[in-house]
TORGU-204482 format. One record per residue: x, y, z of N, C-alpha, C in turn. Coordinates in steps of 0.2 Angstrom, whole numbers, always signed. Example, Ala and Ser with C-alpha at 12.3 -4.5 7.8 and 13.67 -1.06 7.14 Angstrom:
residues 2
- +66_-28_+39_+62_-22_+39_+66_-16_+39 .
- +64_-11_+35_+68_-5_+36_+64_+0_+39 .
This chain:
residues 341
- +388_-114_-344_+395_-112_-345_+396_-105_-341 .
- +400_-105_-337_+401_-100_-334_+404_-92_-338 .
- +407_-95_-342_+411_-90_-345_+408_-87_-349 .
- +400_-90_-352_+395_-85_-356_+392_-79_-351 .
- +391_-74_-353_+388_-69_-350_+379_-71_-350 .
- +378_-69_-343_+371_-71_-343_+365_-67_-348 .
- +363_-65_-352_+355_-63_-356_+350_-61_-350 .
- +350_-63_-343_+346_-59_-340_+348_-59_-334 .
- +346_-52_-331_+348_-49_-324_+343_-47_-321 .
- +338_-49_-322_+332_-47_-316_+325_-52_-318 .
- +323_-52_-315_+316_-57_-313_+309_-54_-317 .
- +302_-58_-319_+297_-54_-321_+297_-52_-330 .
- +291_-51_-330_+289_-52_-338_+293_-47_-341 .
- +294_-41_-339_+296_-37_-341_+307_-36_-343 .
- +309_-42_-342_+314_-42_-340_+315_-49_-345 .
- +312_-54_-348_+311_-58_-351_+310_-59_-358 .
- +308_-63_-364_+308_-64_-368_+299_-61_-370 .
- +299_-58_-372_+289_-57_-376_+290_-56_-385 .
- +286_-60_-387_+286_-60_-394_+278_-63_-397 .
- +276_-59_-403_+270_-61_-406_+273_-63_-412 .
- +265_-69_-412_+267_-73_-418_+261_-71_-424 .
- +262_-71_-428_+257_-72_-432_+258_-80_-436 .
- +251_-85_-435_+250_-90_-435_+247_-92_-445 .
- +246_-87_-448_+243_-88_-454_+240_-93_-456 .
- +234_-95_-452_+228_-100_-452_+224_-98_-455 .
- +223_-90_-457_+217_-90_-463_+218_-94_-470 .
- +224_-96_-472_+225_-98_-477_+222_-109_-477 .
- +216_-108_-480_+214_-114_-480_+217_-120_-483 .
- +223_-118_-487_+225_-124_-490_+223_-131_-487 .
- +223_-136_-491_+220_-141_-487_+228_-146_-486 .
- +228_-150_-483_+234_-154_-479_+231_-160_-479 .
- +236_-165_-476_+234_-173_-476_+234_-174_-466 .
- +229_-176_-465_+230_-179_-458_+231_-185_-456 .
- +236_-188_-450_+240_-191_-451_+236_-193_-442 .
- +232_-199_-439_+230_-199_-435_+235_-205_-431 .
- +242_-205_-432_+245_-208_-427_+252_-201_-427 .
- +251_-198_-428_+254_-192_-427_+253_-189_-422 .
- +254_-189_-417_+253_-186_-408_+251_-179_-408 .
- +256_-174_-413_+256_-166_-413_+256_-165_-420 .
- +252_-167_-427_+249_-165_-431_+245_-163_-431 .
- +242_-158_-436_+236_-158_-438_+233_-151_-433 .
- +236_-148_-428_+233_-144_-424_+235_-136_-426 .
- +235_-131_-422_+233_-125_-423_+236_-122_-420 .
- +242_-118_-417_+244_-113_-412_+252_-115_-413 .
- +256_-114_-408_+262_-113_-409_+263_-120_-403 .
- +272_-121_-404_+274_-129_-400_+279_-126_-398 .
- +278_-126_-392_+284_-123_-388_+290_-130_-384 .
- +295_-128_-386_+302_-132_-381_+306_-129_-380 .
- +306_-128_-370_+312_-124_-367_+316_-133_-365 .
- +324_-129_-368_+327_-134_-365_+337_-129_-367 .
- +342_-132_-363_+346_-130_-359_+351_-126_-366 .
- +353_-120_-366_+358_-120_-372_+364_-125_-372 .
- +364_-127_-377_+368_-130_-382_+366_-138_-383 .
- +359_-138_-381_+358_-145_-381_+354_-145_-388 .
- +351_-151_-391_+347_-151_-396_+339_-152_-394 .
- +335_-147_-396_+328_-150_-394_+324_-154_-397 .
- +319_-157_-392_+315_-165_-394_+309_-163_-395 .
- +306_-159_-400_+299_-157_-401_+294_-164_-400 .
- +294_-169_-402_+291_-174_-405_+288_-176_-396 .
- +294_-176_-390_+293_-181_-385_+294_-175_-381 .
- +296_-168_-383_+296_-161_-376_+290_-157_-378 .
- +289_-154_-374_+285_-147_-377_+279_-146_-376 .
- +277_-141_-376_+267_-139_-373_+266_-133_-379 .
- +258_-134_-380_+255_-131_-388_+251_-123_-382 .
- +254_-121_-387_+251_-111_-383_+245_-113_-390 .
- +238_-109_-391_+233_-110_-395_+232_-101_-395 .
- +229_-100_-403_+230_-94_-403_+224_-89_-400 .
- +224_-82_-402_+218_-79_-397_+220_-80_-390 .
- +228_-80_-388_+228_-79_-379_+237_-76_-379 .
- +236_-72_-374_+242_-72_-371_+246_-76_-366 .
- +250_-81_-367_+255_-87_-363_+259_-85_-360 .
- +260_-82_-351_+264_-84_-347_+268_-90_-344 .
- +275_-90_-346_+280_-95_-345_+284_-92_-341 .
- +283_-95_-335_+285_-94_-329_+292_-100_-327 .
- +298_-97_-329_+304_-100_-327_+309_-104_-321 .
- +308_-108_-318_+316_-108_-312_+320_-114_-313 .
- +328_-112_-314_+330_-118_-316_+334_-122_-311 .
- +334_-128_-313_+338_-132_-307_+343_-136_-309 .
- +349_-139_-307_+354_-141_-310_+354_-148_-306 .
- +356_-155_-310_+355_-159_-305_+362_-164_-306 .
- +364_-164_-301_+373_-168_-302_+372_-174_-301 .
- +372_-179_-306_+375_-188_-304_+382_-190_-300 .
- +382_-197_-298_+388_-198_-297_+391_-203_-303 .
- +396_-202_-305_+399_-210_-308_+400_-214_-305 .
- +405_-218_-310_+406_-225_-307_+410_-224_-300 .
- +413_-227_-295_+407_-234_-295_+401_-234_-290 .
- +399_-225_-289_+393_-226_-284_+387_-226_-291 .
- +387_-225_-297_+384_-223_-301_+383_-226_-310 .
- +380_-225_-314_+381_-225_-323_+381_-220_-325 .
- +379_-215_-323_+380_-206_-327_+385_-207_-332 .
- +383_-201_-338_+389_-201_-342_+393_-193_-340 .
- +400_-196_-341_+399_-187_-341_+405_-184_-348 .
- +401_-188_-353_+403_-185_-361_+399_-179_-360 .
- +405_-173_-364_+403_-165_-362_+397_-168_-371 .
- +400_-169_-376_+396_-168_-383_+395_-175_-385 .
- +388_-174_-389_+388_-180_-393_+392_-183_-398 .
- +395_-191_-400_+397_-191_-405_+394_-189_-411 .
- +400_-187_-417_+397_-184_-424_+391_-178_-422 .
- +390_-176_-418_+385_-170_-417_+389_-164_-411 .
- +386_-157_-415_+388_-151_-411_+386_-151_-405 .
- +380_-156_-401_+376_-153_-396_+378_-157_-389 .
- +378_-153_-385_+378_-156_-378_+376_-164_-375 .
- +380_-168_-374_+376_-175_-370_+369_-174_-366 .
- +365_-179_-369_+359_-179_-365_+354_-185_-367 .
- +354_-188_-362_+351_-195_-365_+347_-195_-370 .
- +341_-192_-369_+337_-190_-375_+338_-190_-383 .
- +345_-186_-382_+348_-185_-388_+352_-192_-390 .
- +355_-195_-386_+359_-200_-387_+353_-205_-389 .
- +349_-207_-385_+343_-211_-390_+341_-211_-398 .
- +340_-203_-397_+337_-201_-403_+343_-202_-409 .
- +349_-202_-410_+355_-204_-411_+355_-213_-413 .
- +353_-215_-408_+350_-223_-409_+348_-224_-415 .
- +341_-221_-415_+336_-221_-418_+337_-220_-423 .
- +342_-216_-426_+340_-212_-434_+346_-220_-435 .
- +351_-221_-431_+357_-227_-434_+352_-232_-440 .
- +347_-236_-434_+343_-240_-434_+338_-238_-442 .
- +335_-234_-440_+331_-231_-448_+337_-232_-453 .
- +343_-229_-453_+347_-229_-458_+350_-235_-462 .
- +349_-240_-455_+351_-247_-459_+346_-251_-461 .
- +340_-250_-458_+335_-251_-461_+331_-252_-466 .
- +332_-245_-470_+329_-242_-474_+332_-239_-479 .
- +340_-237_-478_+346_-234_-483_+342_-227_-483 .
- +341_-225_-479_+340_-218_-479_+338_-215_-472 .
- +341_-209_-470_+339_-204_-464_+332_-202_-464 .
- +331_-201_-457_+324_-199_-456_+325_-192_-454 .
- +321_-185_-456_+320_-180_-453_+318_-178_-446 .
- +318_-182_-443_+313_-183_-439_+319_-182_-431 .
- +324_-185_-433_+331_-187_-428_+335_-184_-430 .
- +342_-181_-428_+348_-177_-427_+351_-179_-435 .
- +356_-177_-438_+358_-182_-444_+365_-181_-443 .
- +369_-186_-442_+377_-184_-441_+378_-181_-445 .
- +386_-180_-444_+390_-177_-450_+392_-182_-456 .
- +392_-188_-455_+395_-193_-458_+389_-194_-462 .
- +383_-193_-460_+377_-196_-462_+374_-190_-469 .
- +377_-185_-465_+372_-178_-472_+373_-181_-480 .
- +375_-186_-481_+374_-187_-489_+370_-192_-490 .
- +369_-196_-487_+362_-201_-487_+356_-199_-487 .
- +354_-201_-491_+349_-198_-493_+339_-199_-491 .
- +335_-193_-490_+331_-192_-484_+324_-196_-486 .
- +323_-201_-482_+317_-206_-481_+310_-202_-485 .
- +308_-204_-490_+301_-201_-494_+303_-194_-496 .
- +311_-193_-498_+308_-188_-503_+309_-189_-508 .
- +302_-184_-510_+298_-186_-519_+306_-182_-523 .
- +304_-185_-530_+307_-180_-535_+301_-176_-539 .
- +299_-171_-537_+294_-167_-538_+292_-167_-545 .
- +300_-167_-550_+300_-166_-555_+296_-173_-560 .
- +299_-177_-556_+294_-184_-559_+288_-184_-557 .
- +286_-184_-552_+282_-184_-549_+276_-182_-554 .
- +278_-173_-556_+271_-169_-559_+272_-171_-568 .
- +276_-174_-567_+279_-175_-577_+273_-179_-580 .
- +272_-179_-587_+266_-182_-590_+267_-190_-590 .
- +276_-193_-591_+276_-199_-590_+281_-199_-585 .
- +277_-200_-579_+283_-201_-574_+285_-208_-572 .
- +293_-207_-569_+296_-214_-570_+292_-219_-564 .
- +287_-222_-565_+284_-226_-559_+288_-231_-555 .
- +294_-234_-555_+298_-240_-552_+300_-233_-546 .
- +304_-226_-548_+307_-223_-546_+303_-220_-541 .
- +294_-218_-541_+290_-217_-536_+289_-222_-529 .
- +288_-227_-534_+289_-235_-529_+293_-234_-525 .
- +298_-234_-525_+305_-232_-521_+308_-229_-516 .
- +302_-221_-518_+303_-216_-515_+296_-217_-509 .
- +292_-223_-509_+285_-223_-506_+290_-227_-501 .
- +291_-234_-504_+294_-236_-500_+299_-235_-495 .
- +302_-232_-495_+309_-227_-490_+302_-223_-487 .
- +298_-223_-489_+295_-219_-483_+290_-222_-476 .
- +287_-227_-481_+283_-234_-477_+289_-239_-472 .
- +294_-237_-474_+298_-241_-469_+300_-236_-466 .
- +301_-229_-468_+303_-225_-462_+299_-224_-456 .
- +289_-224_-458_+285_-224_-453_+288_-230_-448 .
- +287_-238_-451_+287_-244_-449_+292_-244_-444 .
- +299_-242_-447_+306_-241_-440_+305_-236_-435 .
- +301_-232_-437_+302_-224_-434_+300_-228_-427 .
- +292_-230_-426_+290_-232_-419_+292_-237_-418 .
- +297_-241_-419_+297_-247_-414_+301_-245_-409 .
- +302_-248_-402_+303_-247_-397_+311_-249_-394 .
- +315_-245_-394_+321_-246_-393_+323_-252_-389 .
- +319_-256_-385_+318_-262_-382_+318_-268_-387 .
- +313_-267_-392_+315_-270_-396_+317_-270_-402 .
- +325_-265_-400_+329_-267_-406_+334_-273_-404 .
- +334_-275_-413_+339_-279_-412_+347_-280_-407 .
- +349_-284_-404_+356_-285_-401_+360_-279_-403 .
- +360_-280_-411_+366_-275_-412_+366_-269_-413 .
- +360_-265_-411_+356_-259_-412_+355_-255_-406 .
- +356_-259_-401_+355_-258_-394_+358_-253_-393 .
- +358_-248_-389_+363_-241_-386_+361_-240_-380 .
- +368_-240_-376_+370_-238_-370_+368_-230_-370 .
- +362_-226_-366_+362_-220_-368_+360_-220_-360 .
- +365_-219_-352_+365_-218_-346_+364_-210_-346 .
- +359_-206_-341_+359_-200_-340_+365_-196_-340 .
- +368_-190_-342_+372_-186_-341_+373_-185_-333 .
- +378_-185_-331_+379_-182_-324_+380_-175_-322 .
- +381_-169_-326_+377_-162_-324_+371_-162_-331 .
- +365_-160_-327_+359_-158_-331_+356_-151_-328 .
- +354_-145_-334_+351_-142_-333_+345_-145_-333 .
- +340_-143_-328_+332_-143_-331_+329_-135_-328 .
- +323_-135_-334_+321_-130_-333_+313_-130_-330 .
- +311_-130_-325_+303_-132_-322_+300_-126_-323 .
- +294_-126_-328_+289_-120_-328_+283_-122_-326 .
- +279_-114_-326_+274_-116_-323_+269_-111_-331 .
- +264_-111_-332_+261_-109_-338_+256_-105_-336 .
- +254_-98_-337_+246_-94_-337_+245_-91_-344 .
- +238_-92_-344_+234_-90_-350_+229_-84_-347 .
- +228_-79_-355_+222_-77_-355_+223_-74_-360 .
- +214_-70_-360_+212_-70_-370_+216_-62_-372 .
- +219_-62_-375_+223_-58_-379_+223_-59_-388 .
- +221_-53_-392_+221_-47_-387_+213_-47_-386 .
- +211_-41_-379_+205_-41_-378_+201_-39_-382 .
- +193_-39_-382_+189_-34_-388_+191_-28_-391 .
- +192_-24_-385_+194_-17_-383_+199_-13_-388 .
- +205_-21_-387_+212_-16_-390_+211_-17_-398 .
- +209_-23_-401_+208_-26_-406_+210_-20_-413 .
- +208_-16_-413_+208_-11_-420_+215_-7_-416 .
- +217_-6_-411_+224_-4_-409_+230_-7_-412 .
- +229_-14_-410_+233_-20_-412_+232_-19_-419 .
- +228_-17_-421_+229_-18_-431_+233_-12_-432 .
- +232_-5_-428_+236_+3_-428_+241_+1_-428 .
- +243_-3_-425_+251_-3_-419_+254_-8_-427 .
- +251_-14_-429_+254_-19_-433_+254_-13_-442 .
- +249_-10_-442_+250_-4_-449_+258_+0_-448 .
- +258_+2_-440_+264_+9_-439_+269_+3_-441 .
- +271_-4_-438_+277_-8_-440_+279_-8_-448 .
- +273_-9_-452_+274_-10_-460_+276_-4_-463 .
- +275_+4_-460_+276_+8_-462_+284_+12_-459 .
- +287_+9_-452_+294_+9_-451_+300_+8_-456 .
- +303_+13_-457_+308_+9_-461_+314_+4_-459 .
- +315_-1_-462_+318_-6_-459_+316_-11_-456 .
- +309_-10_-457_+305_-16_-451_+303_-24_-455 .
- +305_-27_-450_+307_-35_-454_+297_-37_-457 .
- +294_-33_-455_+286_-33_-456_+285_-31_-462 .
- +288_-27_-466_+284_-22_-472_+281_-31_-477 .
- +284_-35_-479_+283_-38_-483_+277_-46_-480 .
- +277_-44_-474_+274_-50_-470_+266_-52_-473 .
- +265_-60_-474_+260_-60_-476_+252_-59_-472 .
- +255_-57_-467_+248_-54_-464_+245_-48_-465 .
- +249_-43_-468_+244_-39_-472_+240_-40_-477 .
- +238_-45_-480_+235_-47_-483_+229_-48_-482 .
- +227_-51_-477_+223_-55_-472_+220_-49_-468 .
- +225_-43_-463_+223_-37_-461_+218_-31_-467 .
- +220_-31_-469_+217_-26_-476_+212_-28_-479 .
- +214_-35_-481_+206_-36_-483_+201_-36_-480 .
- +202_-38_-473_+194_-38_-468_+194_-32_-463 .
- +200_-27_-464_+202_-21_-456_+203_-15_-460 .
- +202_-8_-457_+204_-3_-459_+205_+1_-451 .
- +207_+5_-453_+208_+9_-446_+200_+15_-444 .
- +196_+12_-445_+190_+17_-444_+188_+11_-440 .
- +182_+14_-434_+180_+10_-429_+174_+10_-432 .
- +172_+5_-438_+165_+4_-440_+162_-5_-438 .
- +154_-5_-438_+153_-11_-438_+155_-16_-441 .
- +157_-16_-447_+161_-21_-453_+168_-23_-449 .
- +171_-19_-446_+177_-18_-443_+177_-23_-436 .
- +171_-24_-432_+170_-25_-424_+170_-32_-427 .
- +164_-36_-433_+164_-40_-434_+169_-46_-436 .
- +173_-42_-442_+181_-46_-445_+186_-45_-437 .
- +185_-42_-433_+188_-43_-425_+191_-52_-425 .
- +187_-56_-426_+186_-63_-422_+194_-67_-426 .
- +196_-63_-434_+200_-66_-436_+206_-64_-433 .
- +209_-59_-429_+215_-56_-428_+216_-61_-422 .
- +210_-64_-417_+211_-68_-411_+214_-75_-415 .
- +210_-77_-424_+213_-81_-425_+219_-85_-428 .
- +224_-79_-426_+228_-79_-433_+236_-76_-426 .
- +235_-73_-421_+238_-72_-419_+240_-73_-410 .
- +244_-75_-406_+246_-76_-401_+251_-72_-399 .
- +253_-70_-392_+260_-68_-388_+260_-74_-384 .
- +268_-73_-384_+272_-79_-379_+275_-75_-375 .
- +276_-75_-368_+278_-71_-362_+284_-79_-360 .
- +290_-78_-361_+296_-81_-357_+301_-79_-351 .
- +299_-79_-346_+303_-76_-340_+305_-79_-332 .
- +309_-80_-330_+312_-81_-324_+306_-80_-317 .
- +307_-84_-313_+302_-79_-309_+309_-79_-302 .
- +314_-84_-301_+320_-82_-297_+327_-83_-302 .
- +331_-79_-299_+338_-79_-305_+343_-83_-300 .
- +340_-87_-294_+344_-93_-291_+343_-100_-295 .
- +348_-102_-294_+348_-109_-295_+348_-115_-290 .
- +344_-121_-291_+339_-124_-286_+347_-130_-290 .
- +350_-133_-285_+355_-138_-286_+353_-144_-282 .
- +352_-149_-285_+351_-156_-281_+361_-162_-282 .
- +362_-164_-279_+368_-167_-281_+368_-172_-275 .
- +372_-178_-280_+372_-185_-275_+377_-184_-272 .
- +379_-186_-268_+384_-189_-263_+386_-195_-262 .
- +393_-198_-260_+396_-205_-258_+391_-203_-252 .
- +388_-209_-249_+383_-211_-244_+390_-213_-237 .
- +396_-218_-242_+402_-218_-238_+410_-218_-242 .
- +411_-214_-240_+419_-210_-243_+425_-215_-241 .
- +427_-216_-245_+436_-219_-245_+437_-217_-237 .
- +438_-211_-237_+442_-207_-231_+437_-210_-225 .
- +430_-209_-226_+426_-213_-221_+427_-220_-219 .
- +426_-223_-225_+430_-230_-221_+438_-231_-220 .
- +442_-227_-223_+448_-228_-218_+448_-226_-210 .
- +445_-221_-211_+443_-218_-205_+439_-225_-200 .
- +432_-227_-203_+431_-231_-198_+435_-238_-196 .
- +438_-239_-201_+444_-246_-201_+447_-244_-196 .
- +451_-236_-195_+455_-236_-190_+453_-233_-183 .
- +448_-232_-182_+444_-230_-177_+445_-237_-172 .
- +439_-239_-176_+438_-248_-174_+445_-252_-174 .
- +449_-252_-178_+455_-254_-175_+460_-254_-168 .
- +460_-245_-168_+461_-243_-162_+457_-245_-156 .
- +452_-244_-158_+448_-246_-152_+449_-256_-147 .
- +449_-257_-154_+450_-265_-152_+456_-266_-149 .
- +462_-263_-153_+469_-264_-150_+469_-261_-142 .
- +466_-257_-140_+467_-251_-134_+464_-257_-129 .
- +457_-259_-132_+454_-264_-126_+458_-270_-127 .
- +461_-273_-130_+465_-279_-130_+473_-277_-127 .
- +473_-273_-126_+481_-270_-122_+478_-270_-114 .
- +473_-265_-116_+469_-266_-108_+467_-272_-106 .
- +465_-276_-108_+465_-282_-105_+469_-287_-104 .
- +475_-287_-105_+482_-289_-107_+484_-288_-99 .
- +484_-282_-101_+487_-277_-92_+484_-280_-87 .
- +477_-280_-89_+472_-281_-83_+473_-289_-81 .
- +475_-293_-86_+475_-299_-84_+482_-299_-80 .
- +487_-299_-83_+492_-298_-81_+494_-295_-70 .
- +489_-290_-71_+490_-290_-62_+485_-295_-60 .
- +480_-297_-61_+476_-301_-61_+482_-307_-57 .
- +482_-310_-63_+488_-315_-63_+493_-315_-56 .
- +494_-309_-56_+501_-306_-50_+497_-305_-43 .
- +490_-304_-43_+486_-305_-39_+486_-311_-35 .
- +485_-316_-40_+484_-324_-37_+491_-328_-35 .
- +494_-326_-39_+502_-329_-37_+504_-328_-29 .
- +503_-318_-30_+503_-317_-21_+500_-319_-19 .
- +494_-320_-18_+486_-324_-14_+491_-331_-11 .
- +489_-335_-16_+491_-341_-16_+500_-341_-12 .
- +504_-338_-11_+511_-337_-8_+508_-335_-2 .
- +505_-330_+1_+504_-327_+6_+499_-332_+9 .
- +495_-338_+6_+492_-344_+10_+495_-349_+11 .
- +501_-349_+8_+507_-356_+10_+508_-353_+17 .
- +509_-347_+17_+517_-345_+20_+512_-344_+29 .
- +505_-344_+29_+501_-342_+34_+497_-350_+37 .
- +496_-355_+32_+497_-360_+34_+505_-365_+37 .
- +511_-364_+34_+517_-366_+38_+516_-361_+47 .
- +514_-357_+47_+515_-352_+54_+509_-357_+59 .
- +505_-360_+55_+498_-361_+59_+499_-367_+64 .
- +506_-374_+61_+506_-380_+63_+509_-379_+70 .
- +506_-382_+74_+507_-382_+81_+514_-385_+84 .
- +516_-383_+90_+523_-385_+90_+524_-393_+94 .
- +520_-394_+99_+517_-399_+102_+517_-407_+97 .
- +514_-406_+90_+515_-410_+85_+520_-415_+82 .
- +527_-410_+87_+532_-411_+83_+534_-419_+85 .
- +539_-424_+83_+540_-431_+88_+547_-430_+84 .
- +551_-431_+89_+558_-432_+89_+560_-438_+90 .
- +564_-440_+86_+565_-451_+87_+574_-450_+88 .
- +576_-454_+93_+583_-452_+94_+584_-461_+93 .
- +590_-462_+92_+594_-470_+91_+597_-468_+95 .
C-alpha cells in the first residue's frame, strides 16, 4: 500500500529489526510428542516473513533459528503481477471473504479446510483462520478442565470432546484433492503478490567471552524502571546458576544462557523492488493493427495488379491492331484480278 509510510530507509542490520528471545527450556516440564507433527516437539524459535496484511502459515511457511546462535535475515522483496482473464485465472479479490486479511491462495486454501473440518466434525480447528460467522462453534478437542479433574467426571461428555478431536486429526490431513465434490474450492493465485526472498547466516552467540556481560546487561534491564523485563521469568533461572562475579561456578552454569536464549537480526539488504509482470504476448491493438497492416497490404498489391493488368491488356489490343494494320500494307498489288462483264 502506498499510502503507508515505509518502517525503513536504509539497508543493513543496523537499520532493521534485532531482538532477543528468551526460550525458557530450562523448565523440564514434560509434554506429549506427537510424531506426525512436522514442527513439534523441537527447541528454538519458528520464524515466518510473509507480506503486511496477509495472514501467516506457520504450519507449511517458515525456518526454526535454534538457540545459542545469532540469525541473520537477510531481505529483498519482489513483487510479481498476473494477468487475468482472458490471458490468465489470477484472482484479483483485494480480501478474503469473512476474514480481515489480504487474498492469497494459501490463505484461501486454508479457508477450505477449516469449511471441511467444520462440517465434518461440528466444530473449528485452531489450526486455520476461523471466520467471523464461525467464532461461536465451538473448538475441535477442547477438554472441559473442570470435568476433566472432578472426582466423578461426566464420561459420555469426555467421549465427545476425544472424538471432535480424533476427527479433527483425521480431516485435518486429507488432501484437498480428495475432498468431496462439494467441498472443492476454487483458490487461483492472486494477481499482485509480495514475496519476500531471504537468505539466512548463523553464528554462536553469545560468545564465551561476553557470557557474564550478557547476564550485567540482562541484571541493568530488570533494574530500569519501566522495563517490560522486571518480572520476566528468566531471572529465576539467571540467579539461581549466575552472579556477577567472574568465578569458576559462574564459567561453568555459562552453557545454560547459550541454552535458553537466541537473537534474530531482520534486515533488507536493497530497498529496491525486484518486479516480474506478465504481459498480452498479443494486444487487441496489436492485432488490429496487424489485421490492418495485412489488409492494406493485400489491397495495395491487388489494385496494383488490377492496373498492371489493365495496361497489360491495352498492350495486346494495340499489338494485336498494329499487326492487322501491317499485314493489310503487306499484300501485293499485282494480286489483285479485276473481272469486267
Amino acid at each position: 500500500d502506498s499510502s503507508i509510510e515505509p518502517l525503513v530507509h536504509s539497508t543493513g542490520a543496523r537499520s532493521g529489526l534485532s531482538a532477543i528471545f528468551f526460550l525458557d527450556t530450562h523448565d523440564k516440564a514434560k509434554g506429549i510428542y506427537n510424531p506426525s507433527c512436522p514442527i513439534g516437539g523441537s527447541s528454538g524459535l519458528h520464524v515466518v516473513i510473509h507480506p503486511p496484511g496477509t495472514q501467516p502459515d506457520p504450519i507449511n511457511k517458515g525456518f526454526d533459528i535454534v538457540p545459542g546462535l545469532t540469525t541473520n535475515v537477510e531481505l529483498q522483496k519482489k513483487n510479481r503481477e498476473l494477468l487475468g482473464y482472458p490471458w490468465g485465472d489470477c484472482e484479483n479479490r483485494e480480501k478474503l471473504s469473512e476474514l480481515p486479511y489480504k487474498y492469497v491462495k494459501s490463505s484461501c486454501e486454508r479457508q477450505c479446510q477449516q469449511k471441511f473440518v467444520m462440517d465434518q466434525c461440528g466444530c473449528v480447528t485452531s489450526f486455520q483462520p476461523i471466520p467471523d460467522n464461525l467464532k461461536n462453534m465451538p473448538m475441535c478437542g477442547k477438554m472441559d478442565l473442570k470435568n476433566l479433574n472432578s472426582a466423578s467426571p461426566n464420561m459420555s461428555k469426555i467421549a465427545e470432546e476425544m472424538d471432535t478431536l480424533e476427527c479433527e486429526y483425521g480431516k485435518f490431513w486429507v488432501l484437498e484433492k480428495d475432498y468431496p465434490e462439494e467441498y472443492k474450492c476454487e483458490c487461483p493465485s492472486a494477481c499482485h503478490n509480495d514475496i519476500y526472498d531471504h537468505t539466512i547466516s548463523q553464528s554462536e552467540w553469545p560468545s564465551g567471552g561476553i557470557k557474564l556481560d550478557f547476564y550485567k546487561h540482562a541484571i541493568n534491564l530488570r533494574n530500569m524502571r519501566g522495563s517490560g523485563y522486571v518480572n520476566s521469568t528468566m531471572y529465576d533461572l539467571l540467579d539461581s546458576k549466575l552472579n556477577t562475579n567472574d568465578t569458576e561456578e559462574n564459567h561453568k552454569n555459562q552453557g545454560m544462557i547459550r541454552e535458553n536464549f537466541l537473537r534474530l537480526n531482520i534486515f533488507f539488504t536493497s530497498l529496491n523492488t525486484e518486479i516480474v509482470k506478465q504481459v498480452e504476448e498479443y494486444t487487441f491493438t496489436d492485432m488490429i493493427s496487424g489485421v490492418g497492416g495485412g489488409f492494406g497490404v493485400y489491397v495495395g498489391f491487388s489494385i496494383v495488379t488490377i492496373c498492371e493488368f489493365c495496361v497489360l491488356f491495352a498492350h495486346l489490343v494495340k499489338a494485336i491492331m498494329n499487326h492487322r494494320n501491317k499485314a493489310v500494307e503487306d499484300i501485293p498489288s499485282g494480286n489483285i484480278i479485276t473481272v469486267k462483264k
